[in-house]
C-alpha positions as CSV (number, residue, x, y, z in Angstrom):
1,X,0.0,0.0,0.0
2,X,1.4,3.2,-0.7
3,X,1.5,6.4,1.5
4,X,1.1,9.9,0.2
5,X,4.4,11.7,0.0
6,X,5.0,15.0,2.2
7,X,4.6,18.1,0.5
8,X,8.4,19.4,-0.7
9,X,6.9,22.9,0.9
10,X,7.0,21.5,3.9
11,X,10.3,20.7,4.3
12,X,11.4,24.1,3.0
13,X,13.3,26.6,5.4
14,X,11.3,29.4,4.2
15,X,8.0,27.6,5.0
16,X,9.0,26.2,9.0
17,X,10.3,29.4,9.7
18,X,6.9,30.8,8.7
19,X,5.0,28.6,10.9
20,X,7.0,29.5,13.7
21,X,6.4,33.1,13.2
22,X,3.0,32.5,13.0
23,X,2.6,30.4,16.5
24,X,5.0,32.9,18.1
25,X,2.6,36.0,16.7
26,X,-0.4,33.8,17.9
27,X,1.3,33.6,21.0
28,X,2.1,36.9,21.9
29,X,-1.3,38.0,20.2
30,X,-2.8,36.0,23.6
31,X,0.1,37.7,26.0
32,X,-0.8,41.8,25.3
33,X,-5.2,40.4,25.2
34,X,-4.5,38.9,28.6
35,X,-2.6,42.0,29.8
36,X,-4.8,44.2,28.9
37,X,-7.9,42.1,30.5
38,X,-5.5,41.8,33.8
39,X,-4.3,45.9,33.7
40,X,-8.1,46.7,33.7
41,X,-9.5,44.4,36.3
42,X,-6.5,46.0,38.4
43,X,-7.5,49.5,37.5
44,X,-11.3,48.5,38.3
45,X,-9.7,47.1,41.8
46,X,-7.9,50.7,42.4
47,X,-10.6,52.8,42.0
48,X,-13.1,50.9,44.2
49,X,-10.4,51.0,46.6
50,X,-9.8,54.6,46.4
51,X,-13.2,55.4,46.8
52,X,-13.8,52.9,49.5
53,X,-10.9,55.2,51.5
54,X,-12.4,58.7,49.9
55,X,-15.9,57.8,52.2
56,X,-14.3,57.5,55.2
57,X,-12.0,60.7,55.2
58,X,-14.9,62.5,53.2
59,X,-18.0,61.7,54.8
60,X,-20.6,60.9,52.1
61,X,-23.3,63.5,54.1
62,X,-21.3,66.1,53.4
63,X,-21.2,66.3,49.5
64,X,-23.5,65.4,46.5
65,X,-20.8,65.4,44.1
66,X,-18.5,62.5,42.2
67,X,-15.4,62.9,44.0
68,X,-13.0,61.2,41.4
69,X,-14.3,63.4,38.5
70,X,-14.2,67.0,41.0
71,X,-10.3,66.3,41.1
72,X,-7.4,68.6,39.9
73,X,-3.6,68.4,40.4
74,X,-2.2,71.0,42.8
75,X,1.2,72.1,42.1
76,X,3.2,73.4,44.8
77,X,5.9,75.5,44.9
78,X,8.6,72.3,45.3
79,X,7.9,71.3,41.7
80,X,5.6,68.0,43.6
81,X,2.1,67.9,42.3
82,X,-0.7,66.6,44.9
83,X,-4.3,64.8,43.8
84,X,-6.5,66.5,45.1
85,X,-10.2,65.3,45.9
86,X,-13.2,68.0,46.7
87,X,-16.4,67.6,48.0
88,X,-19.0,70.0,46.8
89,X,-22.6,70.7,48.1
90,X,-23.7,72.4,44.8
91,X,-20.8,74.5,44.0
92,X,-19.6,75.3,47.7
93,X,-16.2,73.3,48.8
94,X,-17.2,71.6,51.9
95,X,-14.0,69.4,52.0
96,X,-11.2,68.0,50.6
97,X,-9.1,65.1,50.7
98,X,-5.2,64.2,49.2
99,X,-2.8,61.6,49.6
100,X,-0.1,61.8,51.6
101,X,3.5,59.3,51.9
102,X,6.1,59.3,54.7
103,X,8.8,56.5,55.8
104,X,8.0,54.5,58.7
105,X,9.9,51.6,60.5
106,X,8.9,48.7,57.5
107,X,8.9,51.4,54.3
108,X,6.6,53.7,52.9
109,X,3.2,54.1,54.3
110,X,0.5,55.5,51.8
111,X,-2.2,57.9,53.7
112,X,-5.3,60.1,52.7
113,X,-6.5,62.8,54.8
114,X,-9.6,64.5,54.9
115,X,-10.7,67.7,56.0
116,X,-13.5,70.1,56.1
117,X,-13.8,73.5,54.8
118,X,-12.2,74.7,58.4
119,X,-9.0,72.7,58.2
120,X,-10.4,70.5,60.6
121,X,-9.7,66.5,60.1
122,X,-12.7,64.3,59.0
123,X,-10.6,61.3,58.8
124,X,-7.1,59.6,57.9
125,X,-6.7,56.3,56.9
126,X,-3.7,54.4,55.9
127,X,-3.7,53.1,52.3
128,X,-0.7,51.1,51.8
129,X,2.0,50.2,54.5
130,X,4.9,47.3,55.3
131,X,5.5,48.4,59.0
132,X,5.8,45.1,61.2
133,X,2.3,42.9,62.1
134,X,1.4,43.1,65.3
135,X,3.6,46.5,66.4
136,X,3.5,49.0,63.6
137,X,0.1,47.8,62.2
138,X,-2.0,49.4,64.9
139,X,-1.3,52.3,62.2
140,X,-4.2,50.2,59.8
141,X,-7.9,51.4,61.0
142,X,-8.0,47.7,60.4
143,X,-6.3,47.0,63.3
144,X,-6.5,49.4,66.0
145,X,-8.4,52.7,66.2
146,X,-5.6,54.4,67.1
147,X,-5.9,56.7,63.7
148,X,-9.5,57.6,64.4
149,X,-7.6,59.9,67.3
150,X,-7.0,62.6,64.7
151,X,-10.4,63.1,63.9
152,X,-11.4,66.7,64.4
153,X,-8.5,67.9,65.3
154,X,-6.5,71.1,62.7
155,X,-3.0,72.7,63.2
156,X,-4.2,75.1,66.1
157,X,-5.8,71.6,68.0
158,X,-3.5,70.8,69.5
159,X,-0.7,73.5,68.6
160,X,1.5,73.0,66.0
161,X,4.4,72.4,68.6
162,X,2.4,69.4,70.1
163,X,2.0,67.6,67.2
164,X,4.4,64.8,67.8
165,X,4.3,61.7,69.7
166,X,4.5,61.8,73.8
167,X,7.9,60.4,73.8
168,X,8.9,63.6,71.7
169,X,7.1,66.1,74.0
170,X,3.8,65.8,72.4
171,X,0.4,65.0,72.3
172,X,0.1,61.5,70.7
173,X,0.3,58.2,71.6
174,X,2.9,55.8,70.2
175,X,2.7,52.0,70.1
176,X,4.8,49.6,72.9
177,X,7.9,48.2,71.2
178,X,7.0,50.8,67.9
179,X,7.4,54.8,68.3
180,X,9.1,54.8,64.5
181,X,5.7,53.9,62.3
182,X,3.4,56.6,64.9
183,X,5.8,59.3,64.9
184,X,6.0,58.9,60.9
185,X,2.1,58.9,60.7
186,X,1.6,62.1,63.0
187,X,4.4,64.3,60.9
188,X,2.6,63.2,57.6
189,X,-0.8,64.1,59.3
190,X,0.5,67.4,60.5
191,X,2.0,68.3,57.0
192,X,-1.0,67.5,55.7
193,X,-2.5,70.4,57.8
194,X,0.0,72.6,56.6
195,X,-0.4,72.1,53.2
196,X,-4.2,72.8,54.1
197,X,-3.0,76.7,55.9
198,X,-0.6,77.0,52.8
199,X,-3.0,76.5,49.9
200,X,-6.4,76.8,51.5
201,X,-7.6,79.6,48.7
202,X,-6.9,77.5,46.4
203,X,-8.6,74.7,47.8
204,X,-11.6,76.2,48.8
205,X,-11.7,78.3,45.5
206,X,-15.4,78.3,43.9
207,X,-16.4,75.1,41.8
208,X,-17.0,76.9,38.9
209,X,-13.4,78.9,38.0
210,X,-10.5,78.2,39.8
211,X,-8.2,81.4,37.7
212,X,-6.1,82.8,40.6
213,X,-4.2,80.2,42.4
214,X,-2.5,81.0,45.4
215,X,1.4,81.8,44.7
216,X,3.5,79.3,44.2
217,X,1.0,76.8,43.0
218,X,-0.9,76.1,40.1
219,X,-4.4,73.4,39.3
220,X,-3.9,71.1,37.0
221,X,-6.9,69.6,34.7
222,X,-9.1,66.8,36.2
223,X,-7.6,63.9,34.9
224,X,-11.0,62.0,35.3
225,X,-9.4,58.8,37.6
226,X,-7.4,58.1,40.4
227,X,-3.9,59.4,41.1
C-alpha cells in the first residue's frame, strides 16, 4: 500500500520558519489580550479601593458630588504635584481630601487625609504600608483605632508644637515596642494640615473657576481617575 508523499513545501526553510512566526505572533497575540484584560481588572480594583478610603476621610453627608471626577492636580511651589479630591454641596467646597506618603519603621506608608472647609480632620486612613504585624500595624484602622484619634483635630488643635508623639514632648500616643511607624504617621498628618494653611484659597476656590491660584501653585486639569 502506498503512502502519500509529504509536501516538498514542507520541508522548505522558508516555510518552517513561517510557521513558527506565526505560532510565536499567535502567541504573543494572547500575551498583550491577557494583559490588557488583567491591567483593567486592576485599575477596576484601584478605584473601588480609592473610593472605598475617599468615604471614610470624606464623609458621604457632606457632598453630593462624584469625587474622582471633582479632582485637579495642585502644584506646589517644590515642583511636587498633589491629587486633590473635593467635596462639593452644589458649588460650595465643603471638603477635601489628598494623599499623603512618609517613611515608617517597614517602608513607605500611603495615607489620605480629609478635611472640612475649616481645616479641621474628618478622617485619615492608611492606604498602603509594610510596617511590622502586630507592632507597627496598629497604624491600619484595620487593626486598631488608634488613627481615628485625629479626627477633628486642625493645626491650632492641638498646637502646632504638640504635634508629635509623647515620647517627643507631644500629644500622641505611640505604640509599645513601635514609636518609628506613629511618629511617621503624625508628621505626615500634620503636613497634611500645613499644606491645608498654605494653599487653602486655592482649595476652597469656587467650583465653577479656579483662575487665581495661590502663589506658588498652580491646578492642573481633572484627569478623570485616580492618582
Amino acid at each position: 500500500m502506498s503512502t502519500l508523499a509529504e509536501p516538498s513545501y514542507r520541508k522548505r526553510a522558508s516555510y518552517q520558519a513561517g510557521l513558527l512566526g506565526l505560532f510565536a505572533l499567535t502567541a504573543a497575540s494572547l500575551l498583550v489580550v491577557g494583559n490588557m484584560a488583567t491591567k483593567e481588572a486592576i485599575e477596576q480594583r484601584r478605584t473601588e479601593d480609592l473610593l472605598a478610603s475617599l468615604d471614610q476621610v470624606l464623609p458621604p453627608a457632606i457632598h453630593d458630588n462624584d469625587l474622582l471626577s471633582n479632582s485637579f492636580g495642585l502644584s506646589r511651589a517644590s515642583g511636587e504635584t498633589i491629587r486633590i479630591y473635593r467635596a462639593l454641596e452644589g458649588q460650595e467646597v465643603t471638603g477635601v481630601a489628598y494623599p499623603l506618603s512618609t517613611q515608617g519603621y517597614g517602608g513607605t506608608i500611603d495615607l489620605i487625609l480629609g478635611l472640612n472647609a475649616n481645616g479641621e480632620i474628618l478622617g485619615a486612613r492608611v492606604l498602603a504600608h509594610a510596617e511590622t504585624p502586630g507592632l507597627g500595624d496598629k497604624i491600619d484602622v484595620r487593626r486598631n483605632d488608634w488613627i481615628r484619634g485625629f479626627d477633628g483635630l486642625s493645626l491650632g488643635n492641638p498646637a502646632a508644637e504638640r504635634w508629635a508623639v509623647k515620647k517627643d514632648g507631644g500629644d500622641f500616643d505611640q505604640f509599645s515596642g513601635a514609636t518609628i511607624t506613629p511618629r511617621a504617621v503624625v508628621g505626615a498628618i500634620k503636613e497634611g494640615l500645613e499644606i491645608f494653611l498654605e494653599y487653602r484659597d486655592t482649595l476652597l476656590a469656587s467650583a465653577v473657576i479656579q483662575e487665581s491660584p495661590t502663589e506658588g501653585a498652580s491646578v492642573q486639569p481633572d484627569s478623570g481617575g485616580p492618582q
